[in-house]
C-alpha positions in Angstrom: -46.5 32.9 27.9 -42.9 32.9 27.5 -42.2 32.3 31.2 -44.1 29.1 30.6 -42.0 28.1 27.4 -38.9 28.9 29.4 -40.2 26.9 32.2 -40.9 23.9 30.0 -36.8 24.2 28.3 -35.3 22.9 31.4 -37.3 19.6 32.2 -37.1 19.0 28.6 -33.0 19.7 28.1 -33.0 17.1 30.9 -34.7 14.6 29.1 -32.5 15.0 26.2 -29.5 14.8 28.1 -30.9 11.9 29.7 -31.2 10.0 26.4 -28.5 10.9 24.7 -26.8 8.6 27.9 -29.0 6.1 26.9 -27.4 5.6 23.3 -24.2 3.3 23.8 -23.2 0.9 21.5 -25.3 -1.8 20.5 -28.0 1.2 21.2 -26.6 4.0 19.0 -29.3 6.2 17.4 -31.8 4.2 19.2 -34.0 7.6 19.9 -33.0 9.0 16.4 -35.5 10.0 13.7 -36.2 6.6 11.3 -38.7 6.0 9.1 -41.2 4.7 12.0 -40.5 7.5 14.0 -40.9 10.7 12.0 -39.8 13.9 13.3 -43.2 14.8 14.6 -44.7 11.6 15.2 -45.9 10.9 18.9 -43.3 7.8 19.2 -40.7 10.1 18.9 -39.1 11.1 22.3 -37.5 14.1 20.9 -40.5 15.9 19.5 -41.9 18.1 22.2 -38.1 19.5 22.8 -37.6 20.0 19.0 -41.4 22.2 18.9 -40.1 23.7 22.0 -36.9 24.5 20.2 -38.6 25.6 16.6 -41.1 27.8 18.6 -38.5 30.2 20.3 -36.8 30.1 17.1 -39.5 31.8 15.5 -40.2 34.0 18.2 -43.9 32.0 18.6 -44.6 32.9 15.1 -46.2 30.1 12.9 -47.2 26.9 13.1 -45.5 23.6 13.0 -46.1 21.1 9.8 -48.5 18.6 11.0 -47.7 14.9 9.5 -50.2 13.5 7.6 -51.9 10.1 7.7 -49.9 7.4 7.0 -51.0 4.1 4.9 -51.1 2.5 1.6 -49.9 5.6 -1.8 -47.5 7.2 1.1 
């Protein structure tokens, strides 16, 4: 398994690289977190890197905190 998840870090690094180029002024924090695009949400282009990131921090230990469903008392 971990030659997998080591496999997956490069591609993904990549990607990251690739947007943090993207975000010159008048685009600054275009790709960031807001309140639309929640840290695990699926229209956030960060999220598979940052599970990537959290799961060889914990060693593949746990699980990640799944977002619940959004709409009216949230």
């Amino acid at each position: 398994m971990w030659p997998l998840v080591l496999q997956a870090r490069t591609p993904l690094e990549q990607i990251e690289v690739e947007l943090m180029r993207q975000e010159y002024p008048p685009f600054n924090r275009w790709y960031h977190e807001t309140w639309i695009r929640s840290a695990l949400s699926v229209n956030n282009p960060h999220r598979s890197y940052n599970n990537l990131r959290a799961f060889i921090a914990c060693e593949g230990h746990g699980s990640l905190v799944r977002e619940g469903p959004v709409g009216i008392g949230r």
